[in-house]
MDTraj code that builds the backbone (N, CA, C; nanometers):
import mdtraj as md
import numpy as np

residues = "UNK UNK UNK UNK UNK UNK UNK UNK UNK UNK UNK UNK UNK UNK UNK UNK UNK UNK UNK UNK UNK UNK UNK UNK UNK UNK UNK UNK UNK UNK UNK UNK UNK UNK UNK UNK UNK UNK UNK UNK UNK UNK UNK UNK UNK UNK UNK UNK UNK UNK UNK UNK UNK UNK UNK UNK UNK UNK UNK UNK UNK UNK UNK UNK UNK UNK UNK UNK UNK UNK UNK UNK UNK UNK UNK UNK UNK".split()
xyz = np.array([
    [0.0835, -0.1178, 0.0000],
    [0.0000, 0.0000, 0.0000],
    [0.0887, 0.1251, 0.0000],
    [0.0607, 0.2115, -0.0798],
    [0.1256, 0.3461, -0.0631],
    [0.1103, 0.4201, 0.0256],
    [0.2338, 0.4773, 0.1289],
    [0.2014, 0.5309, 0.1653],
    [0.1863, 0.6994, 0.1554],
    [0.0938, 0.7819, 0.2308],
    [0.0727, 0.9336, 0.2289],
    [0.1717, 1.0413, 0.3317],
    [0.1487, 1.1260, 0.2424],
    [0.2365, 1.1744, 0.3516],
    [0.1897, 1.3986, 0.3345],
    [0.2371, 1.4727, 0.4341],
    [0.1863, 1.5723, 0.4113],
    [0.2777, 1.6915, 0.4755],
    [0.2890, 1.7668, 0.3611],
    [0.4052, 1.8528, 0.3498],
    [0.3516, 2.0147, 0.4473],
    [0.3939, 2.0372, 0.5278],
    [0.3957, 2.1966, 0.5975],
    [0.4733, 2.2753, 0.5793],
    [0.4466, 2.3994, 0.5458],
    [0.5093, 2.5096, 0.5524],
    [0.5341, 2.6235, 0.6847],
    [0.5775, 2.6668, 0.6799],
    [0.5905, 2.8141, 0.7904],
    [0.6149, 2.9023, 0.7041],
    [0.4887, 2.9578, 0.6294],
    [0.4971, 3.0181, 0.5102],
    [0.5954, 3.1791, 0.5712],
    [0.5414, 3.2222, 0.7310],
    [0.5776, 3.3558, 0.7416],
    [0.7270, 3.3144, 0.7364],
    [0.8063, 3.2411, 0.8086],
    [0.9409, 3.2378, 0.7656],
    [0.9948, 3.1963, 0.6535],
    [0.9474, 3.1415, 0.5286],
    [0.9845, 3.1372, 0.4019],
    [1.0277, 3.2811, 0.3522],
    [1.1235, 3.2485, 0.2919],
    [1.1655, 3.3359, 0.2213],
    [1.1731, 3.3789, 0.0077],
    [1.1152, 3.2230, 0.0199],
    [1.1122, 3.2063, -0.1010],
    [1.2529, 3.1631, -0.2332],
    [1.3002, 3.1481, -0.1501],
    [1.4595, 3.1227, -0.1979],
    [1.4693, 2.9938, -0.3001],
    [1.3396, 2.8927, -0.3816],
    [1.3338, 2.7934, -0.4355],
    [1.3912, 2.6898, -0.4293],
    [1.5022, 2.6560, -0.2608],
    [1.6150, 2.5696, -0.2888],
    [1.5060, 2.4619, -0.2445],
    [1.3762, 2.4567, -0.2093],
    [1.3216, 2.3349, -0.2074],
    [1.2687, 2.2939, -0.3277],
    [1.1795, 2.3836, -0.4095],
    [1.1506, 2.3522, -0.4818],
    [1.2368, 2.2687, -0.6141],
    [1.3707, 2.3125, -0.6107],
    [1.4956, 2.2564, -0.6929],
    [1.5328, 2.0944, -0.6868],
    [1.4845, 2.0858, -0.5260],
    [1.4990, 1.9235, -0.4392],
    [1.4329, 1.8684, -0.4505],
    [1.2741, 1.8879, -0.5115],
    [1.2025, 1.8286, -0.4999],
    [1.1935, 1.7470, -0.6383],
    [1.2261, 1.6029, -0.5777],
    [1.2274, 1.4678, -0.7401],
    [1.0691, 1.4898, -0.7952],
    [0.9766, 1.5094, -0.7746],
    [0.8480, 1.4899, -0.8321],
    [0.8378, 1.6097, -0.8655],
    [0.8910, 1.7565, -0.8665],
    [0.7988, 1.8403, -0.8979],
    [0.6928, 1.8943, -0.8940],
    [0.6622, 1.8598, -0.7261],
    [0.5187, 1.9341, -0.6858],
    [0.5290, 2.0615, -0.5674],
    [0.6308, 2.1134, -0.5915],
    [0.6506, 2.2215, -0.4848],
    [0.6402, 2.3720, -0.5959],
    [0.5750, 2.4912, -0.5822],
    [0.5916, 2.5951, -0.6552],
    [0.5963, 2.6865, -0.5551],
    [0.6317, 2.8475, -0.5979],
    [0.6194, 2.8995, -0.5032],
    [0.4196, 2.9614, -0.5164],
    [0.4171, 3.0256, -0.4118],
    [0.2673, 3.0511, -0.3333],
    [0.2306, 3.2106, -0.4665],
    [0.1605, 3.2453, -0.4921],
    [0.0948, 3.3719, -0.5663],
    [0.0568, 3.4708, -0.4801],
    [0.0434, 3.4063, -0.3448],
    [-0.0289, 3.5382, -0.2534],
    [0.1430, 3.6039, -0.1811],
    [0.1577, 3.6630, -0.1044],
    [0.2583, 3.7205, -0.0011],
    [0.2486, 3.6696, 0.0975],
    [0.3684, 3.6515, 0.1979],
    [0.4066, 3.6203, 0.3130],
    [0.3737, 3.7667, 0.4050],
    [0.3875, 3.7503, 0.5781],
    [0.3879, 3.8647, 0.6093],
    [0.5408, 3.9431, 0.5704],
    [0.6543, 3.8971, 0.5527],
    [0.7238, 3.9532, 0.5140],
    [0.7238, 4.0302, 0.3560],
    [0.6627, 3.9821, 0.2539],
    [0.6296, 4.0343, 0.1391],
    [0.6730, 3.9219, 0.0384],
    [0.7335, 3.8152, 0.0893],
    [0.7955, 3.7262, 0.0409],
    [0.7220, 3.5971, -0.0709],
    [0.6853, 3.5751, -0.1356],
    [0.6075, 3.4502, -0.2491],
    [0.6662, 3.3291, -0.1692],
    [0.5871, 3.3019, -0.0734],
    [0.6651, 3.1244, -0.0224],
    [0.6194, 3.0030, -0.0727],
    [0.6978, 2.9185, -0.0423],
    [0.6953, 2.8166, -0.1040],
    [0.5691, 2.6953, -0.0979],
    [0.5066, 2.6295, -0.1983],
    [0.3840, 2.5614, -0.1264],
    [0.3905, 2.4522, -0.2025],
    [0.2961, 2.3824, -0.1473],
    [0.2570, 2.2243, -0.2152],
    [0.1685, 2.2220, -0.3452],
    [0.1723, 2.1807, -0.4464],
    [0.0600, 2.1749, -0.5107],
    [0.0058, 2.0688, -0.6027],
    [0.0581, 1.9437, -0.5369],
    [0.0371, 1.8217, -0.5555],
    [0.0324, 1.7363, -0.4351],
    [-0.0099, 1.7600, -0.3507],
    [0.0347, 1.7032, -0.2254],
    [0.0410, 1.5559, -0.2533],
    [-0.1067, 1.4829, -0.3040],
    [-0.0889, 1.3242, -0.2880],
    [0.0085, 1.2763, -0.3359],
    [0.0825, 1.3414, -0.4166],
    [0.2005, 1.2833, -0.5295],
    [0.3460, 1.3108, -0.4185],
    [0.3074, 1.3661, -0.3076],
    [0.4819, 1.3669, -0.2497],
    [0.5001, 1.1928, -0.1820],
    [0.6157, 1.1634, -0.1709],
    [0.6517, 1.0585, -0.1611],
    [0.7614, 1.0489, -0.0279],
    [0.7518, 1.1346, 0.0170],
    [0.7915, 1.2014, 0.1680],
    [0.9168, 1.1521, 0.1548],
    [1.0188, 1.1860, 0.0477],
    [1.1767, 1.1877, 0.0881],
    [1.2316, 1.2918, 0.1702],
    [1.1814, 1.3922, 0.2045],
    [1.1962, 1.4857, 0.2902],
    [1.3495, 1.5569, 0.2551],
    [1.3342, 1.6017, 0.1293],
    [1.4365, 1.6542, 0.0180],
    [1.4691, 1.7855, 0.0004],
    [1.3272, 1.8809, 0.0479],
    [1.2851, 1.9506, 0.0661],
    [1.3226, 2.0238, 0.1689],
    [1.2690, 1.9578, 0.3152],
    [1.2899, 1.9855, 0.4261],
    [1.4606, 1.9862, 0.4571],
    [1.5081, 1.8977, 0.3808],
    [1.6610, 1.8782, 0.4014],
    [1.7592, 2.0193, 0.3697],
    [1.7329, 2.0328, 0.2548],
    [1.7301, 2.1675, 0.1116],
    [1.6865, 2.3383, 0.2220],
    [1.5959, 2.3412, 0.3076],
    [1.5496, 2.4266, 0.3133],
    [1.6293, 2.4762, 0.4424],
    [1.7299, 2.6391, 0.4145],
    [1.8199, 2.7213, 0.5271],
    [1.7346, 2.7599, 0.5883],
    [1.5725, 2.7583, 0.6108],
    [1.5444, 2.8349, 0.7235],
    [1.4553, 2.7368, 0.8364],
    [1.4761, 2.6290, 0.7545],
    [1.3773, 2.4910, 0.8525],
    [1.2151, 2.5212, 0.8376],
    [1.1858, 2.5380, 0.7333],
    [1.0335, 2.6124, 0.7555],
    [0.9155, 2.5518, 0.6939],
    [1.0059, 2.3619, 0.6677],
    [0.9353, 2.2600, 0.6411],
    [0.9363, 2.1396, 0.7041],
    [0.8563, 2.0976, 0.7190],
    [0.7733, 1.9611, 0.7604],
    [0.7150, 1.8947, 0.6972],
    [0.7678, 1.7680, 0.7086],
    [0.6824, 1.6368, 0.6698],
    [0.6276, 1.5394, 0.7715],
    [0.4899, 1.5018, 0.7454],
    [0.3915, 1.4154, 0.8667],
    [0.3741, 1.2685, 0.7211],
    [0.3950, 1.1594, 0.8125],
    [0.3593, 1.0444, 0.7611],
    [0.2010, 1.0235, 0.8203],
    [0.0957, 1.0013, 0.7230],
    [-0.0455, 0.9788, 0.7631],
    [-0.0735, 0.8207, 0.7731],
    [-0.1946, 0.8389, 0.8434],
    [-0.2066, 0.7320, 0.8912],
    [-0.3420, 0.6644, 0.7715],
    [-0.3043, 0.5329, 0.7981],
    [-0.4457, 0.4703, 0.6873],
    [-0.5469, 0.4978, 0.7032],
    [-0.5707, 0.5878, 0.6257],
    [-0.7816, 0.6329, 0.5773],
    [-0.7006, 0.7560, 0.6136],
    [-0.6185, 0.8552, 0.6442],
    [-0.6360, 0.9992, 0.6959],
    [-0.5987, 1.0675, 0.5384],
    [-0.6288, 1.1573, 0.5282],
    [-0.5872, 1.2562, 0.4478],
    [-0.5358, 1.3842, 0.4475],
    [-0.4766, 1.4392, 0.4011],
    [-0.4090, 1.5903, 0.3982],
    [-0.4908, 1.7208, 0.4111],
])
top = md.Topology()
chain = top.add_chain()
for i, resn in enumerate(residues, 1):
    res = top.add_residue(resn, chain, resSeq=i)
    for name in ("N", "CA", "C"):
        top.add_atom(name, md.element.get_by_symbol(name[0]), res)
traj = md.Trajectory(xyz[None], top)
């Protein structure tokens, strides 16, 4: 069974710097269209079911302002 998994941001400390989005093997990270409180475009999910929780991302990212949660069977994002 596959498992799920679900990606968090701390959008106000993003800075937008794309080094996750660069890490990410699937290509489901873009940055956000709205602003941060800093003024900043942060970084977001936009494939979530498709992450595969290598945590590549979170690894990649200088300000720690990601998280990955492994879900549990039947839960969703």
């Amino acid at each position: 069974m596959k498992k799920n998994f679900k990606v968090v941001f701390d959008r106000d400390r993003c800075k937008g710097c794309e080094l996750c989005i660069n890490a990410c093997p699937k290509s489901i990270l873009a940055l956000d269209s709205s602003v941060n409180n800093k003024g900043y475009h942060p970084a977001c999910i936009v494939d979530q079911p498709e992450c595969i929780g290598c945590s590549g991302c979170a690894i990649m990212c200088p300000d720690c302002c990601i998280s990955i949660y492994e879900l549990e069977e039947g839960e969703t994002a």
